[in-house]
C-alpha positions as CSV (number, residue, x, y, z in Angstrom):
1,X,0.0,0.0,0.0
2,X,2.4,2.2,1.0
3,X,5.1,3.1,-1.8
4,X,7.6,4.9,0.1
5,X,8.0,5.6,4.3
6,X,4.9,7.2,4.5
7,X,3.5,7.7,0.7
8,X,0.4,6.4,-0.3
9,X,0.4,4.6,-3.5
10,X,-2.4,5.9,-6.0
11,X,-4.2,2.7,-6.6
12,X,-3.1,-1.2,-5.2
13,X,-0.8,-2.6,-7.0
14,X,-2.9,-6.2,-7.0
15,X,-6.4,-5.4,-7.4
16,X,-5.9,-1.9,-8.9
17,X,-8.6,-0.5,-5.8
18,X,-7.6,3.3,-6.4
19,X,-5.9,4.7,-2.9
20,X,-5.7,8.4,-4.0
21,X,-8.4,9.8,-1.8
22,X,-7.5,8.7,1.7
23,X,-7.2,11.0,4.7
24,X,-4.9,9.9,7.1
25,X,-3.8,13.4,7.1
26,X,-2.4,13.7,10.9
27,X,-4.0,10.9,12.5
28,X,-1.4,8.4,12.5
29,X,1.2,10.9,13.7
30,X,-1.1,11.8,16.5
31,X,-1.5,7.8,17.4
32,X,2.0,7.6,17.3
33,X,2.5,10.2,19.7
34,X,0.1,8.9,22.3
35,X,1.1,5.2,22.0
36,X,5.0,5.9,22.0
37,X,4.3,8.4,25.0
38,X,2.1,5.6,27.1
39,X,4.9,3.0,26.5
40,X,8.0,5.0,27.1
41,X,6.8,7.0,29.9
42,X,6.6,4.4,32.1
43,X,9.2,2.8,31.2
44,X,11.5,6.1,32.1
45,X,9.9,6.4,35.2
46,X,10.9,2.8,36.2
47,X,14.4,3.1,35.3
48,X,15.0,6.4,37.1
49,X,13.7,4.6,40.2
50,X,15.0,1.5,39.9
51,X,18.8,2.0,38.4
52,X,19.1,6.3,39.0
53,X,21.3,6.1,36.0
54,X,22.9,9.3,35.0
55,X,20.6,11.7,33.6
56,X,23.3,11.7,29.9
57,X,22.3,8.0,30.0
58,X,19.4,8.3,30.5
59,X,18.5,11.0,28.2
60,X,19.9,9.4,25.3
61,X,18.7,5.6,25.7
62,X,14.6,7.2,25.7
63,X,15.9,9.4,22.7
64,X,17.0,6.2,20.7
65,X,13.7,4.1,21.8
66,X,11.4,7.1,21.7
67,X,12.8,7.6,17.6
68,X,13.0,4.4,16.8
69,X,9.6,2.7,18.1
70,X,8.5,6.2,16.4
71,X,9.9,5.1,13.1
72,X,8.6,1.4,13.5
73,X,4.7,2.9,14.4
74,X,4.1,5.4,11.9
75,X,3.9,3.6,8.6
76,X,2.3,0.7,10.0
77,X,-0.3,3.2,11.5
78,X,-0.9,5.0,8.4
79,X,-1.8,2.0,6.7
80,X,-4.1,1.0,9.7
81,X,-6.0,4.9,8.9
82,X,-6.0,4.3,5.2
83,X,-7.4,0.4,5.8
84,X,-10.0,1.9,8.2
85,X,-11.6,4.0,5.9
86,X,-11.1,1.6,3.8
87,X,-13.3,-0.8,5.7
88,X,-15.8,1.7,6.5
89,X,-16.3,2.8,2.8
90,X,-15.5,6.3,4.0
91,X,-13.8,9.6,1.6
92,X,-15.0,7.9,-1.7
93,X,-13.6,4.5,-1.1
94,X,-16.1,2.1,-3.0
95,X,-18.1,4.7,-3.8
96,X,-19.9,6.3,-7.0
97,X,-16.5,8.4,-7.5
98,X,-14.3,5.9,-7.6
99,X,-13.0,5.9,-11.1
Protein backbone atom coordinates (compact mmCIF):
# COMPACT_ATOMS: atom_id res chain seq x y z
CA UNK A 1 0.00 0.00 0.00
CA UNK A 2 2.42 2.20 0.95
CA UNK A 3 5.05 3.09 -1.76
CA UNK A 4 7.61 4.91 0.14
CA UNK A 5 7.98 5.64 4.26
CA UNK A 6 4.91 7.21 4.55
CA UNK A 7 3.52 7.65 0.70
CA UNK A 8 0.39 6.35 -0.29
CA UNK A 9 0.42 4.61 -3.48
CA UNK A 10 -2.40 5.93 -6.00
CA UNK A 11 -4.16 2.73 -6.60
CA UNK A 12 -3.10 -1.16 -5.19
CA UNK A 13 -0.81 -2.61 -7.01
CA UNK A 14 -2.91 -6.22 -7.03
CA UNK A 15 -6.42 -5.38 -7.40
CA UNK A 16 -5.88 -1.94 -8.86
CA UNK A 17 -8.60 -0.51 -5.78
CA UNK A 18 -7.63 3.31 -6.43
CA UNK A 19 -5.95 4.71 -2.90
CA UNK A 20 -5.70 8.36 -4.02
CA UNK A 21 -8.43 9.82 -1.82
CA UNK A 22 -7.54 8.74 1.66
CA UNK A 23 -7.17 11.02 4.70
CA UNK A 24 -4.85 9.87 7.13
CA UNK A 25 -3.80 13.42 7.08
CA UNK A 26 -2.41 13.72 10.93
CA UNK A 27 -3.97 10.85 12.45
CA UNK A 28 -1.42 8.41 12.49
CA UNK A 29 1.24 10.95 13.68
CA UNK A 30 -1.05 11.79 16.55
CA UNK A 31 -1.54 7.81 17.44
CA UNK A 32 2.02 7.59 17.28
CA UNK A 33 2.53 10.16 19.74
CA UNK A 34 0.15 8.89 22.25
CA UNK A 35 1.13 5.21 21.97
CA UNK A 36 5.01 5.87 22.01
CA UNK A 37 4.29 8.39 24.96
CA UNK A 38 2.13 5.65 27.07
CA UNK A 39 4.90 2.99 26.49
CA UNK A 40 8.03 4.99 27.12
CA UNK A 41 6.84 6.98 29.88
CA UNK A 42 6.62 4.40 32.08
CA UNK A 43 9.24 2.79 31.25
CA UNK A 44 11.47 6.11 32.11
CA UNK A 45 9.90 6.38 35.15
CA UNK A 46 10.87 2.80 36.22
CA UNK A 47 14.44 3.07 35.31
CA UNK A 48 15.00 6.44 37.15
CA UNK A 49 13.67 4.57 40.25
CA UNK A 50 15.01 1.46 39.91
CA UNK A 51 18.77 2.02 38.44
CA UNK A 52 19.11 6.31 38.97
CA UNK A 53 21.27 6.05 36.00
CA UNK A 54 22.88 9.29 35.02
CA UNK A 55 20.61 11.72 33.56
CA UNK A 56 23.29 11.73 29.86
CA UNK A 57 22.29 7.99 30.01
CA UNK A 58 19.42 8.30 30.49
CA UNK A 59 18.46 10.98 28.24
CA UNK A 60 19.88 9.39 25.31
CA UNK A 61 18.68 5.59 25.74
CA UNK A 62 14.60 7.19 25.70
CA UNK A 63 15.89 9.44 22.73
CA UNK A 64 16.99 6.22 20.69
CA UNK A 65 13.74 4.09 21.84
CA UNK A 66 11.39 7.05 21.66
CA UNK A 67 12.79 7.56 17.63
CA UNK A 68 13.01 4.37 16.80
CA UNK A 69 9.59 2.74 18.06
CA UNK A 70 8.53 6.20 16.42
CA UNK A 71 9.89 5.12 13.07
CA UNK A 72 8.63 1.39 13.50
CA UNK A 73 4.69 2.93 14.42
CA UNK A 74 4.07 5.35 11.88
CA UNK A 75 3.89 3.56 8.64
CA UNK A 76 2.31 0.67 9.97
CA UNK A 77 -0.30 3.20 11.48
CA UNK A 78 -0.89 4.96 8.41
CA UNK A 79 -1.77 1.97 6.66
CA UNK A 80 -4.13 1.05 9.72
CA UNK A 81 -5.98 4.94 8.88
CA UNK A 82 -6.00 4.28 5.20
CA UNK A 83 -7.42 0.41 5.81
CA UNK A 84 -9.98 1.88 8.24
CA UNK A 85 -11.62 4.00 5.94
CA UNK A 86 -11.14 1.61 3.78
CA UNK A 87 -13.25 -0.80 5.70
CA UNK A 88 -15.81 1.72 6.53
CA UNK A 89 -16.25 2.81 2.84
CA UNK A 90 -15.50 6.30 3.98
CA UNK A 91 -13.76 9.58 1.57
CA UNK A 92 -15.00 7.87 -1.69
CA UNK A 93 -13.58 4.51 -1.14
CA UNK A 94 -16.13 2.06 -2.99
CA UNK A 95 -18.11 4.73 -3.77
CA UNK A 96 -19.86 6.26 -7.03
CA UNK A 97 -16.47 8.37 -7.46
CA UNK A 98 -14.29 5.87 -7.61
CA UNK A 99 -12.97 5.93 -11.12
Amino acid sequence: MLRGFLTVREACPVCGEALHHHRADDGPAYMTILIVGHVMAPLLLFAFTQWRPEPLVLASVFSAGTVGLSLFLLPRLKGAFVAFQWSRRMHGFGGATDE
